[in-house]
C-alpha positions in Angstrom: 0.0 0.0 0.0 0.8 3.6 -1.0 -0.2 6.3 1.3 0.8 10.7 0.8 1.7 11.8 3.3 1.0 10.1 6.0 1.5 10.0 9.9 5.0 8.2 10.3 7.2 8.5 13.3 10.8 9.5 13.6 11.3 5.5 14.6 9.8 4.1 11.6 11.7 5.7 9.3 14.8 5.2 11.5 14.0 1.6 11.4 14.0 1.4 7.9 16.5 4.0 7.0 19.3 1.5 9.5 17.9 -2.0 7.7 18.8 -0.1 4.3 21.9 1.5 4.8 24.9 0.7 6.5 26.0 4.4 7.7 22.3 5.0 8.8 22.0 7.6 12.5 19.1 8.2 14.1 18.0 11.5 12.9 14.8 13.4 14.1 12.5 13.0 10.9 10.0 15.5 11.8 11.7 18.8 10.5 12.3 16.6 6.8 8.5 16.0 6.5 7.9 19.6 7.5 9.9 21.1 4.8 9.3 18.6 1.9 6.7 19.4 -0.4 5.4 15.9 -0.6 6.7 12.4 1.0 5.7 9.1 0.5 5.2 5.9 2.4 5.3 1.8 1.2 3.9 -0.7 3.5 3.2 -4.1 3.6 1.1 -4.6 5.9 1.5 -2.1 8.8 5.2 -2.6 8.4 7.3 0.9 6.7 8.9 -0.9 3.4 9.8 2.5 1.5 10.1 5.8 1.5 10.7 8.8 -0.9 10.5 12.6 -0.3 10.7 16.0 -2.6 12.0 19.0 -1.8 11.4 21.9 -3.2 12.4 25.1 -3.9 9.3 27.2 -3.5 9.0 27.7 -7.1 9.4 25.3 -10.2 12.0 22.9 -8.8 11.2 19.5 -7.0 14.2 17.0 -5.5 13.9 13.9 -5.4 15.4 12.5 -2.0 15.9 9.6 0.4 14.7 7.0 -2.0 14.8 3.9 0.2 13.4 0.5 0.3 13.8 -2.4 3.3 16.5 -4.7 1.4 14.3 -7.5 1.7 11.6 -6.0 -0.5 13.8 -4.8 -3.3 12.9 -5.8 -7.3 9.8 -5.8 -6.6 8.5 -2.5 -8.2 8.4 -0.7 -4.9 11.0 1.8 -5.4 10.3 2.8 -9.0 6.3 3.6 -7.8 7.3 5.6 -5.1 9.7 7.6 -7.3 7.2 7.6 -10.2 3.9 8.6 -7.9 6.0 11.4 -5.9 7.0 12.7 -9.3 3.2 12.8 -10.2 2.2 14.5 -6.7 4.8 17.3 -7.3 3.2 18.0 -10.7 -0.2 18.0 -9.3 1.7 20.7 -6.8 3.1 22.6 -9.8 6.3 21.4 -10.0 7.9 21.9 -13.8 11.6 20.4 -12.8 11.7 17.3 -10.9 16.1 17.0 -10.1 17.7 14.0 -8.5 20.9 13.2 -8.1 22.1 9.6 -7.4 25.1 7.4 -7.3 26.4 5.8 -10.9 25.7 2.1 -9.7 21.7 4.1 -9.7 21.5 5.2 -13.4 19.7 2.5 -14.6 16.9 2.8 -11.6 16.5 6.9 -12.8 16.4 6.2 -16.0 13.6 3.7 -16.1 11.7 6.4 -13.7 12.1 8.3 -16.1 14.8 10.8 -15.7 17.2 12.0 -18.5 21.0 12.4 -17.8 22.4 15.8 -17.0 25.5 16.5 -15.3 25.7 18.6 -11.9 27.9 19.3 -9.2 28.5 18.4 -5.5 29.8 19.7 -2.6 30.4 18.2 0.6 29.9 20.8 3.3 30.5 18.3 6.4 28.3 18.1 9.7 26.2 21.2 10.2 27.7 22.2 13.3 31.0 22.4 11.9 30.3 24.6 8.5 30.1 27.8 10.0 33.5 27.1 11.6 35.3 25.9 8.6 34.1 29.2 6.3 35.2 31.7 8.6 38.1 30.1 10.2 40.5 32.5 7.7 39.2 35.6 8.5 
């Protein structure tokens, strides 16, 4: 089942986000739902078995984010309807650009979602706590 939006607790996602990656911290959730423009939840059962989010930029832009699935529910279609019915929510919200960027060993996933190739940058910033330091340590 596919629910918008719905209720789903720092814990959940937490529990999912730790069975699905292998650097996963407990993070508080609730300030990520606040921001993003729409967020999506897989279950089987009552059981959290994906997640995807969008954030936007207030205008034409949507980004796709946090595209996860438990491991032991992968190839089955899961993550390519959340990405494909969060694309459609953001349209229905006015989105024109929907962005995502994603590691190379994830092209193929993208691509059948839908998305064309571009190229972009990156910059690692480090922990929040620690940017403000390491921009005005010089002056």
């Amino acid at each position: 089942m596919y629910r918008v939006d719905p209720p789903v607790s720092t814990g959940e996602l937490d529990e999912l986000f730790a069975a699905a990656w292998c650097r996963h911290e407990s993070r508080d959730w609730n300030p990520v739902l606040k921001r993003s423009l729409v967020y999506l939840c897989a279950y089987r059962g009552r059981r959290l078995v994906g997640f995807v989010h969008v954030a936007w930029d207030g205008g034409v832009h949507g980004f796709i984010l946090d595209t996860t699935v438990h491991p032991e529910m992968r190839r089955r279609g899961i993550g390519r309807r959340l990405v494909l019915r969060a694309a459609s929510e953001a349209g229905d919200r006015d989105v024109e650009w929907l962005h995502v960027d994603f590691e190379p060993h994830l092209r193929g996933f993208y691509e059948l979602c839908g998305f064309s190739p571009t190229e972009s940058g990156l910059m690692h910033l480090g922990a929040p706590e620690h940017v403000e330091q390491k921009r005005f340590s010089r002056y």
